[in-house]
N, C-alpha and C positions, 0 to 999 in steps of 0.2 A: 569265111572268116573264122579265125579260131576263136574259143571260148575265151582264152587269152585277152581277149580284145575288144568281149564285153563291159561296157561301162559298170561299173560298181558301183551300185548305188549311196549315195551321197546321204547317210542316214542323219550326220550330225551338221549341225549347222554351221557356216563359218562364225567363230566368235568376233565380238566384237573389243578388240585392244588398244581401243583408241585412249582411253582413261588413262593407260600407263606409257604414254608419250612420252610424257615430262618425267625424268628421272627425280627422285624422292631424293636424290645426294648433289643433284647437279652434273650427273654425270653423262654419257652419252645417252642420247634418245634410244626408249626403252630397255632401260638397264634402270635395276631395282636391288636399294643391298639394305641387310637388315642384321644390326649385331649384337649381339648378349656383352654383360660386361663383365663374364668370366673367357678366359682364353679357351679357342677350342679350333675344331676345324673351320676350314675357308669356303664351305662349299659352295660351286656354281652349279644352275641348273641354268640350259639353253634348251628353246624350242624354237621351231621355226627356221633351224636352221637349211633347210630346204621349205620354200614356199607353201606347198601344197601340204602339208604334213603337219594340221594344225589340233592333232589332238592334244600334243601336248602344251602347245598353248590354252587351251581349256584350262587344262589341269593346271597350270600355271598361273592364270588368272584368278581363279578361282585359292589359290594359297598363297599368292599376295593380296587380295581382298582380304583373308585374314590375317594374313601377317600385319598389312596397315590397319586393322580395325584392332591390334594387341588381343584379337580373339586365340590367336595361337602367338607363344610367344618360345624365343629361342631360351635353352636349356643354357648353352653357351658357345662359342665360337660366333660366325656369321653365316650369312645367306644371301647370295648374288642370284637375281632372277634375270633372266638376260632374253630378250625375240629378238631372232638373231636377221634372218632375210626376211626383213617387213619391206620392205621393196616388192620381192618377189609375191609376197602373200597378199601385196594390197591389189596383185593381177586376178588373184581367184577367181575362176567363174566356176561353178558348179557343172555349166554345160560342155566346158573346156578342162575338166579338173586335176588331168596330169601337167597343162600348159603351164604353170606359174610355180613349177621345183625353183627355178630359177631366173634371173635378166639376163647376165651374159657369160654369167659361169657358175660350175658347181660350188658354194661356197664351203663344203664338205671336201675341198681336195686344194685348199688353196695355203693349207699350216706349213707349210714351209716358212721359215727365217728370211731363205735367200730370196723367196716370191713375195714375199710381207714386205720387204727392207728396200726391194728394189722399183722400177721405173714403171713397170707397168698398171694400167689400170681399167678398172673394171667396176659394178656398183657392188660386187662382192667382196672384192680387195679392198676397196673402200670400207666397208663395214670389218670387215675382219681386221684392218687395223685398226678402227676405231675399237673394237670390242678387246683386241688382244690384250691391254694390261688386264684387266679381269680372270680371264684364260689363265694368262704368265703367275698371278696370282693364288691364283685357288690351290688350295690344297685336294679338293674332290671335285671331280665333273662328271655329272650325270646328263648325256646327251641325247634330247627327246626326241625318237622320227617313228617313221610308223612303214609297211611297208605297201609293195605295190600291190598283191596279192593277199587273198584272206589267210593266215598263218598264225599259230601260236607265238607267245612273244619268244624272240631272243634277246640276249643280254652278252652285246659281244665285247669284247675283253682286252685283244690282240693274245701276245704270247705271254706276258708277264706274271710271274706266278702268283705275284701280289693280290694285282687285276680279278685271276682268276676263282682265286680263293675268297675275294668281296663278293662277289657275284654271286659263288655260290652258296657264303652266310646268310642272303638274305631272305633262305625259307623257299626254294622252290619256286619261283617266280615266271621265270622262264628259261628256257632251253641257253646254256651257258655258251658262246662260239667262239674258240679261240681262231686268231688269222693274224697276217702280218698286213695287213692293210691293204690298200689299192695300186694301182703302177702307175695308175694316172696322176696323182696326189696326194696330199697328205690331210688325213683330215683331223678333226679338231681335237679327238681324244688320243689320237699320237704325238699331238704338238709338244716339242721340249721336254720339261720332266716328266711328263704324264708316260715320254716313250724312254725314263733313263733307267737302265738296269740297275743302279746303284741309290737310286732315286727312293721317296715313300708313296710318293703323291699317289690317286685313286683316280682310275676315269673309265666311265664304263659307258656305251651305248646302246641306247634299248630302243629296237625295232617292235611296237609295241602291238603288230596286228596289222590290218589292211585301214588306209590310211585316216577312214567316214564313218566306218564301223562303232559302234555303241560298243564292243566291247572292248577297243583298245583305248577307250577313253578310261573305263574302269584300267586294266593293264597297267597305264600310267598312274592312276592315281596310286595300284596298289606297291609298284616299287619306288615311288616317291615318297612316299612314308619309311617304306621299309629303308631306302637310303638314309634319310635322315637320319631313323632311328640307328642304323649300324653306324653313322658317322659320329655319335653322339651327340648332335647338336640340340636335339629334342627328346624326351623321355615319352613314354606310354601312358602315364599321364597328364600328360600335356598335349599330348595328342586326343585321349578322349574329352578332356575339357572344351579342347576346341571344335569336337563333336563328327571327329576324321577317324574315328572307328571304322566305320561304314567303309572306310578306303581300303581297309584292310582286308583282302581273301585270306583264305586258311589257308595256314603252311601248309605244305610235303616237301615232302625228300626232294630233291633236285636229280636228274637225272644224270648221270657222268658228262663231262667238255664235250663240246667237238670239236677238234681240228681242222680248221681249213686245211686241203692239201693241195689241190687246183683250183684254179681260178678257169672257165670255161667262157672263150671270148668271142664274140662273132665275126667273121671274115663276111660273111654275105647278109646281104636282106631276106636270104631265103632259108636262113636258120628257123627249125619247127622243133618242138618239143613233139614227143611220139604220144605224152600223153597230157591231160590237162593238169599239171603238178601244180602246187602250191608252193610249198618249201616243208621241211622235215620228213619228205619220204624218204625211208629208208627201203635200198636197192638192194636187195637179198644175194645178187650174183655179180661178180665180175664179168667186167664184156656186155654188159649189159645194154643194150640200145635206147638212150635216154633222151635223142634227137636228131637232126640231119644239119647241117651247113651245108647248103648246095648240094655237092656229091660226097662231102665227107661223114661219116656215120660219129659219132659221138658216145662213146658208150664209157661206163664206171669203172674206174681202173681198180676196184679189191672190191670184197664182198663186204656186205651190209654199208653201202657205202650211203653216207645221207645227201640229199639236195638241201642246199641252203639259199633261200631267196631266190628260187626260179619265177624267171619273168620274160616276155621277151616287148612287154609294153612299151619301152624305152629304145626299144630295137634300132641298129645302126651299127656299121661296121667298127670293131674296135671296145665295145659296151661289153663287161662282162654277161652274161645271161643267165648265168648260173654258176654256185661255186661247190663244192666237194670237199668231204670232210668224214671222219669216222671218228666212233668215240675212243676218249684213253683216260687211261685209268688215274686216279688223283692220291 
């Protein structure tokens, strides 16, 4: 058995979000909004939107306990806090901890209008329409997951220059990835204005670390401040009063995008990684041999080419397993 396929130890506890059932507006269950009474941005933060993925629910929790205790309060605009697949998350088992991403589908590929609007159903489409005015809403989405494997954080963007230029304001944070999305679906920070060229709207999603890990829970905390603050809904004073210092890492420089440019998908169950990757190796040579499908060899189409989110934990024909990307200049 590959390393791949060692369990990860489960260092953080699943949280408990049972307290924010009841929406604080009367709105759909677990959904939470909070607004200053000067005009400003709309922002949403989702967690949870895959099951298992509950670090940023932590962090979530934990700044709507301050938000309802007026221990942190908004500068101006508003603040949508949204657990998106509590379905999925109320499956968690720690001895089973990839089994509960989801019930019956990824609710991360379901933003389509035409799949929203139409006949089918699912407990994900279910929530996704309940959740969508929110979404349709917001002027900023910050969308919290984490990934399968231990990695530094990304903060992926898609292609818009807007998108990318946020991300990379916000001090270094983590590795910026621009991509045009999945083939399978459409997910939540594409949805409508967040994907219109002509648009302002902001939406960014941070893959904040492997999914149990202690330190993608910091991760989150540290771009959840730094969103707010670039959204300007909150000031740096108002953040040390509510005593969220502590959430902040030291800036650096950010490093340049990277580009998706393949998406690498599996045709067999017998797809191997040649080595135990994680995500942001950079592959020095073209040609490179970076895995097998069956009898096909899999290698890096240019030099210095990066892995982004290699996994084959999820494994089954059709599953991306890895994607590819080089950096470009801003």
């Amino acid at each position: 058995m590959q390393a791949h396929f060692k369990p990860h130890a489960v260092e953080v506890e699943r949280p408990d979000i049972s307290r924010w059932e009841v929406s604080n507006v009367g709105a759909a269950p677990y959904v939470h909004e909070f607004k200053s009474q000067e005009i400003g941005a709309d922002v949403l933060i989702t967690s949870l939107v895959h099951g298992n993925e509950y670090t940023g629910a932590i962090v979530l929790s934990e700044l709507l306990a301050l938000l309802s205790s007026c221990k942190l309060v908004l500068h101006r605009g508003s603040l949508t806090a949204v657990f998106a697949n509590v379905d999925g998350f109320a499956r968690f088992d720690p001895t089973q901890p990839d089994a509960s991403r989801f019930v019956d589908q990824d609710l991360n590929r379901v933003w389509s209008p035409a799949l929203l609007a139409g006949s089918a159903q699912s407990s994900e489409l279910a929530r996704a329409r309940a959740i969508r005015p929110y979404v349709e809403r917001a002027t900023h989405l910050l969308d919290l997951h984490s990934m399968h494997e231990p990695c530094e954080p990304l903060l992926i963007t898609g292609l818009l220059p807007r998108n990318v230029a946020f991300a990379q304001s916000l001090g270094g944070v983590g590795q910026v990835v621009m991509d045009a999305g999945h083939k399978d679906g459409v997910r939540m920070r594409d949805f409508a204005g967040f994907g219109s060229e002509g648009g302002s709207k902001i939406a960014l999603l941070l893959e904040a670390g492997q999914h149990w890990q202690r330190a993608s829970v910091a991760a989150v905390q540290n771009v959840v401040i730094r969103f707010l603050l670039r959204a300007e809904i909150v000031t740096m004073q108002e953040v040390i009063d509510a005593g969220l210092q502590a959430w902040l890492a030291a800036d650096r420089k950010p490093p340049a995008p990277v580009q998706v440019t393949h998406a690498v998908v599996a045709r067999s169950m017998q797809f191997e990684f040649t080595q135990a990757f994680t995500g942001n190796e950079i592959i020095a040579k073209a040609g490179t041999v970076i895995a097998h499908d069956a009898d096909q060899a899999i290698t890096t189409p240019y030099d210095n080419c990066m892995l982004v989110m290699p996994s084959i934990r999820q494994l089954r024909p059709g599953v991306t397993t890895v994607r590819l990307g080089r950096r470009v200049a801003m």
